[in-house]
N, C-alpha and C positions, 0 to 999 in steps of 0.2 A: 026832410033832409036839412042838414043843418048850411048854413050862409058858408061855412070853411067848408063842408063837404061838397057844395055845389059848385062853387067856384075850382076843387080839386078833382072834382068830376069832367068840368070844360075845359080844365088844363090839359086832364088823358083823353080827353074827345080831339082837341086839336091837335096833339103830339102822333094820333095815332095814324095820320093819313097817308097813305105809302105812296101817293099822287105827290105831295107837297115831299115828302121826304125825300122820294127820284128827286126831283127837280133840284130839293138841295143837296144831295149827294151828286148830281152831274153839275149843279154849280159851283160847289166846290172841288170836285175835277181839274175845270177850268182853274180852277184859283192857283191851285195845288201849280198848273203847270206854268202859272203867272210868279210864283212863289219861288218856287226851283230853281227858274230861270233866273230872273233877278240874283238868287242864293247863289247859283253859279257864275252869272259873270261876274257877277263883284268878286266873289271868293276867290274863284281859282283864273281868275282873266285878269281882275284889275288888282288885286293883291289886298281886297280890304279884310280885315278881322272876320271870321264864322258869322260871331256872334251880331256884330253890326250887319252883315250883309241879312242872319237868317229875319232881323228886326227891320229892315226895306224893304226885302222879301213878304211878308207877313204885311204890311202897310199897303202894297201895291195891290197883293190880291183880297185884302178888304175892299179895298175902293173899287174891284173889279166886279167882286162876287156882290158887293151890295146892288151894283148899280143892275146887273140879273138877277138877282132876286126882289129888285124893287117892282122890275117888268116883266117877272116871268114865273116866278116861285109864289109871291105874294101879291098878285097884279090889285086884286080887289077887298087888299086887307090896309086897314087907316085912312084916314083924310088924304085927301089928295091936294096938290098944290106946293109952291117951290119951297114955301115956311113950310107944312109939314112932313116935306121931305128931305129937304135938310133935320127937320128936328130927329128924323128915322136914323139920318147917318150919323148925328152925333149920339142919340141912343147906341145906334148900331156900336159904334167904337168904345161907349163903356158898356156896355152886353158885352160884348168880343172879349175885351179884358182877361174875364175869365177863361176863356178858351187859350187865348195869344199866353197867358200863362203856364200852362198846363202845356202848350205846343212849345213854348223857348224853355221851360225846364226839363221835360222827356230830351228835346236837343241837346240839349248841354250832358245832362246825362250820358246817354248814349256816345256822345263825341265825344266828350272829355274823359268820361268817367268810365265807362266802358270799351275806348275806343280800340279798333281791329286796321290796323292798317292794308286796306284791300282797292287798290290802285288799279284803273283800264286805260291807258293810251297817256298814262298822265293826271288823268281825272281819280279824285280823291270819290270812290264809290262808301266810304263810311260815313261822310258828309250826305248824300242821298240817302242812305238806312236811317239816318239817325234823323232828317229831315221828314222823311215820309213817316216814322212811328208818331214825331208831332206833330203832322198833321190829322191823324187820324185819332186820335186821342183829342187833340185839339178838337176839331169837328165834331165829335159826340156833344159836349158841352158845348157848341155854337150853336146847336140845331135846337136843345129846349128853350135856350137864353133869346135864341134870335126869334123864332115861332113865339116864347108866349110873352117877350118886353118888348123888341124890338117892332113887329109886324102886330102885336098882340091882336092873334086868330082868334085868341077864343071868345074875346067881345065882339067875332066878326057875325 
């Protein structure tokens, strides 16, 4: 086997663990409701712009989800120690990129561009639709970026 095949062989070895995968799909759960939240009061509480609130939103639940997946998703994946775990979160947030892209374009989409004005108690429920399709899109692309740069399992 050749040096590119081997290495693309332990990229699908570590992609494929439905253990590591739970844990980041209930960590990003979490995120999702760290995300929302923030999305919501700024938005429809304190009167800031969608778009600024969905990008505090997105900030808040990086700094949440990494901090469990540094202790619970990836416990015994990279060096250990306060230097290389900070170097994990600044990885983390250029890995993320890609996904935080992919989740604030599907939003803007959805809200601007296809928006459905669908209101409960007050609350703008197309801001939630539009919110929750980037985050799950988003997530797709977090979960290879972050598993094989961020944590990189497969040299584990």
């Amino acid at each position: 086997m050749t040096e590119e095949g081997g290495r693309t062989a332990r990229w699908l070895q570590a992609l494929q663990s439905r253990v590591r995968l739970g844990k980041f799909v209930s960590v990003g759960a979490v995120g999702a409701v760290f995300d929302t939240t923030v999305l919501l009061v700024l938005s429809q509480f304190l009167g800031v712009l969608e778009e600024i609130a969905v990008l505090a939103g997105i900030e808040t639940s990086i700094l949440v989800m990494f901090a469990l997946n540094e202790y619970w998703t990836y416990p015994d994946s990279g060096e250990q120690g306060r230097i290389a775990t900070l170097r994990r979160l600044v990885r983390s947030h250029l890995v993320r990129s890609g996904g935080i892209t992919v989740q604030f374009a599907v939003f803007v989409l959805i809200y601007r561009v296809l928006f459905a004005p669908v209101t409960l108690f007050g609350l703008d429920l197309w801001l939630l639709v539009a919110k929750g399709a980037g985050i799950l899109f988003g997530m797709s692309v977090n979960y290879v970026f972050e598993t094989l740069f961020t944590w990189r399992v497969q040299q584990s």
